[in-house]
C-alpha positions in Angstrom: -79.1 -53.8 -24.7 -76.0 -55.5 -26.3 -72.6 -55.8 -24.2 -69.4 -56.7 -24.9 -67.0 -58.1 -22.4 -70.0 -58.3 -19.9 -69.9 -54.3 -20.3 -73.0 -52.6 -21.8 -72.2 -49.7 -24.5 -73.1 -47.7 -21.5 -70.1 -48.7 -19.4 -68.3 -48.2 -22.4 -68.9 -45.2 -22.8 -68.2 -44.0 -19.1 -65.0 -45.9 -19.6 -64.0 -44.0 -22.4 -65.1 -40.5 -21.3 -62.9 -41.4 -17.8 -60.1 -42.7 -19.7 -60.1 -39.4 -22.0 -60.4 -36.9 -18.9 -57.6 -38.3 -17.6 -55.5 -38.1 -20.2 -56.6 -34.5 -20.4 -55.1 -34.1 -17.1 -52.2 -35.5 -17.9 -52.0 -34.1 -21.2 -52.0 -30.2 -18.6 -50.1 -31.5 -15.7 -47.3 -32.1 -18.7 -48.2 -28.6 -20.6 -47.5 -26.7 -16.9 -44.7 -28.9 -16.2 -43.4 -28.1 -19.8 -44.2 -24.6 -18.9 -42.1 -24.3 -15.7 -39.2 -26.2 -17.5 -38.9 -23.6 -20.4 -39.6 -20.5 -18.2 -36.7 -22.1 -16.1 -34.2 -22.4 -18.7 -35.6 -19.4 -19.8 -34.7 -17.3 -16.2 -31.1 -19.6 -16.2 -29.9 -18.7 -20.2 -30.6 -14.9 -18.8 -29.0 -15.1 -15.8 -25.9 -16.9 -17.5 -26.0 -13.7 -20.0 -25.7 -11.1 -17.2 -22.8 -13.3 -15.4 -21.3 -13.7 -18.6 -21.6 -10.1 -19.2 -20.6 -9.4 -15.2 -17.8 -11.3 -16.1 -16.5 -9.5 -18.9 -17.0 -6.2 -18.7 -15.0 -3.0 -17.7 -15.6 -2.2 -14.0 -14.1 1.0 -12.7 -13.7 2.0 -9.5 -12.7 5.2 -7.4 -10.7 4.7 -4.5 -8.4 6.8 -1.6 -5.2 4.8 -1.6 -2.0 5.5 0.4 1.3 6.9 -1.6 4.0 4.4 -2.4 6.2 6.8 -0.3 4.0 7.4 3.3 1.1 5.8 4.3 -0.3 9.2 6.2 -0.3 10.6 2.8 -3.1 9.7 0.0 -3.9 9.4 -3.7 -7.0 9.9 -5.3 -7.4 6.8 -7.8 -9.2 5.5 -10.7 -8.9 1.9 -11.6 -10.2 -0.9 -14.2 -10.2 -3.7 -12.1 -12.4 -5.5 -14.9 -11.4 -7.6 -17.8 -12.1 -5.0 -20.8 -11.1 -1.6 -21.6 -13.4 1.4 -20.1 -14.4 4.2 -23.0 -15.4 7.6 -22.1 -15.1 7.6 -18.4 -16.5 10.5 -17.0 -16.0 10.7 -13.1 -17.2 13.3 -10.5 -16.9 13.6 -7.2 -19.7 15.7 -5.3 -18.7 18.3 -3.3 -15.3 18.4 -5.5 -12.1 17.3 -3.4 -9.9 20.4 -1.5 -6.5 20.1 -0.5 -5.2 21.6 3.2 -2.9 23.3 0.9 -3.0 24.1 -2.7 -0.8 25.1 -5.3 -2.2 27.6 -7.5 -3.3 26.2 -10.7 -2.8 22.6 -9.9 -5.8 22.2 -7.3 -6.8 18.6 -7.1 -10.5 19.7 -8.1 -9.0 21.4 -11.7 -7.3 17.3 -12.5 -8.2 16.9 -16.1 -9.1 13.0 -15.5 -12.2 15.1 -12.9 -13.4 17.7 -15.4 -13.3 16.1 -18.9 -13.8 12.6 -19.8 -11.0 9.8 -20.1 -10.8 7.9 -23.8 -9.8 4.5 -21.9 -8.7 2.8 -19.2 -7.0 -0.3 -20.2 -7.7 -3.5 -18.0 -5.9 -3.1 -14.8 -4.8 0.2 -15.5 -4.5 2.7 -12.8 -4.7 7.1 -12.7 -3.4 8.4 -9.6 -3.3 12.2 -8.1 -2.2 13.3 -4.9 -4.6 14.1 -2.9 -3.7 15.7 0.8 -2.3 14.5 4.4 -3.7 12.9 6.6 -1.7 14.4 9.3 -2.9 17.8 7.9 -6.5 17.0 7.5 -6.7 16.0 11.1 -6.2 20.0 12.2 -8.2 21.5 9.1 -11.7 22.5 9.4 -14.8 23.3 6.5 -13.1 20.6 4.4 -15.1 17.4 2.7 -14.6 14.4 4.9 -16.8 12.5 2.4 -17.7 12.5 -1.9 -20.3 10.4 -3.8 -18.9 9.5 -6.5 -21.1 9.4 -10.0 -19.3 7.2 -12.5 -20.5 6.4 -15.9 -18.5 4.7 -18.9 -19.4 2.2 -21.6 -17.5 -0.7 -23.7 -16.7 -1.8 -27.3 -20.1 -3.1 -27.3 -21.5 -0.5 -26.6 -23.1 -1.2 -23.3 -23.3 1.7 -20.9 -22.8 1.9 -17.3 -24.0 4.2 -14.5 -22.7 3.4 -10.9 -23.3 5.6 -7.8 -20.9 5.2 -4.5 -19.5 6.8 -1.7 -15.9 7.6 -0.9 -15.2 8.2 2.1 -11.9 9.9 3.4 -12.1 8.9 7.3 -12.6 5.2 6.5 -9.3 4.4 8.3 -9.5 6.6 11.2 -7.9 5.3 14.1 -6.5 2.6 12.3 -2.8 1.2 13.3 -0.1 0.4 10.7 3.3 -1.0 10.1 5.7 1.3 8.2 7.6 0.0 5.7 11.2 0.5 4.4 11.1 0.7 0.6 13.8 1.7 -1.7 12.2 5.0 -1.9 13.6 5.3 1.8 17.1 4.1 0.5 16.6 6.5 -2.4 15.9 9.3 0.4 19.1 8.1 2.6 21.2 8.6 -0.5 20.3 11.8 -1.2 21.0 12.8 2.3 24.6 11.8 2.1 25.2 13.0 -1.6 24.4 16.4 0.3 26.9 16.1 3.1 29.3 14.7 0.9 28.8 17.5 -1.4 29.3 20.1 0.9 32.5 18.3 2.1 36.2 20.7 1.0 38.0 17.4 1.1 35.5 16.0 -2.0 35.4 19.3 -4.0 37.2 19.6 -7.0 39.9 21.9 -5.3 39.7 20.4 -1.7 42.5 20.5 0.1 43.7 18.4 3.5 46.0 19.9 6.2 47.9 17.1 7.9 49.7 17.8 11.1 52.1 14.8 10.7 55.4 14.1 13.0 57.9 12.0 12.1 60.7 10.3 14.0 62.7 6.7 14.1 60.8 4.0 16.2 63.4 3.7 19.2 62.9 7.1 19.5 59.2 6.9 19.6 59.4 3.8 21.7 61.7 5.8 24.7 59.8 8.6 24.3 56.1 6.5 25.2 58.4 5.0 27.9 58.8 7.9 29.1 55.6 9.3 29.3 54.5 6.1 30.7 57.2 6.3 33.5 56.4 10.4 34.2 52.8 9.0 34.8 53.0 6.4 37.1 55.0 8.5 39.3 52.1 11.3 39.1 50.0 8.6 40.0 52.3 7.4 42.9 52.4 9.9 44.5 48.4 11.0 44.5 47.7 7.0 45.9 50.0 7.0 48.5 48.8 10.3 49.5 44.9 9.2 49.9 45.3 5.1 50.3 49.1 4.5 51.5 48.1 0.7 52.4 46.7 0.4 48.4 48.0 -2.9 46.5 48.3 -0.3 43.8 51.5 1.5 45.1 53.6 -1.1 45.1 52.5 -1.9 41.6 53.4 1.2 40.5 56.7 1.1 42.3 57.5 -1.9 40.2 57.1 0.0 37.4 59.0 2.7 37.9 61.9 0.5 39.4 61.9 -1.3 35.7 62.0 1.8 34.0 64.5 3.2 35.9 66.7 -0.1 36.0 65.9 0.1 32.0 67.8 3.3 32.1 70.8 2.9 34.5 71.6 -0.2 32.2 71.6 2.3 28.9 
């Protein structure tokens, strides 16, 4: 049998049939490797779609929100808190909302923005309703404490969304806040004393003012205080010396009067 390198053709061949099946293993240790990597990049270009998408679309919410004016009263709101404009927005609230006390054709529940869809909500863009009190609600029975909200609304890509949640109206029971002074409270003030001011005589366009006024020359209103002074202290001199005869007061008051009268004999 002929060899080469000391190796029969044999050995050769063994050689060459190891050194092939391993670089058949290589060759599918590289293809699954290969595989992984591409269903990798795969999974992360989809995932970077959907954030990209997350990241741009409209995203509306429905929320209970106090008033600008009193924090026991509440709005009903609907906000675009995403970075494009909402289309279509159709929003309804399950069972529909119910005031404590409602105005005859301007129930919360008949709120066109409830009943027919909205063209857009711009980015950041808010629609508000008064809703009810939360001082009233407190006493009021057989009225929804709770809605699930069903929201659905699309983009200028036509994408479409469908988003189920719950809003619930004792979320802040029990809850203690700070109340603020806004200018709607200076606002309020204002109109409070435009009222009294209003109903005023002096302020009217015809008001009138009566004045009692008395007029005399100042020595003459400077004996007549004198006098009044002097009439007083003996009042009071006598009443003291009557109840406390040893008081410090009496001869006080004696001085007094001897001044004023000592004032007058000199006159």
């Amino acid at each position: 049998m002929d060899a080469f390198w000391g190796i029969s053709s044999t050995g050769w061949t063994a050689i060459y049939t190891l050194l092939t099946g391993g670089l058949l293993v290589v060759a599918v240790v590289a293809a699954v490797y290969a595989k992984r990597q591409w269903d990798t990049a795969r999974r992360q270009i989809a995932e970077a779609r959907i954030a990209s998408r997350e990241a741009s679309r409209p995203y509306v919410i429905v929320t209970i929100e106090p008033t600008v004016t009193s924090r026991t009263l509440f709005d009903l709101c609907i906000r675009n808190i995403g970075i494009r404009p909402a289309l279509d927005v159709r929003v309804e609230l399950d069972p529909a909302p119910v005031r404590v006390t409602e105005t005859d054709g301007l129930e919360i529940a008949k709120v066109k923005m409830l009943n027919e869809p909205i063209a857009m909500i711009a980015p950041g863009q808010e629609m508000r309703a008064f809703y009810d009190s939360h001082h009233e609600r407190a006493n009021a029975k057989d009225l929804p404490s709770a809605h699930r909200v069903s929201l659905t609304y699309g983009d200028s890509s036509d994408h479409r969304y469908e988003e189920v949640s719950l809003l619930d109206l004792d979320a802040m029971r029990g809850a203690m806040y700070v109340e603020e002074k806004t200018t709607h409270h200076v606002a309020k003030s204002l109109e409070e004393i435009k009222k009294v001011l209003k109903q005023a005589p002096l302020l009217s366009r015809r008001g009138r003012l009566t004045v009692d006024a008395v007029t005399e020359p100042r020595p003459v209103r400077d004996a007549r205080i004198a006098h009044e002074e002097y009439e007083s202290n003996v009042r009071r001199l006598e009443i003291i010396r009557q109840a406390t005869p040893d008081s410090p007061a009496v001869a006080d008051l004696e001085r007094k009067i001897g001044e004023y009268a000592s004032q007058q004999h000199d006159v």
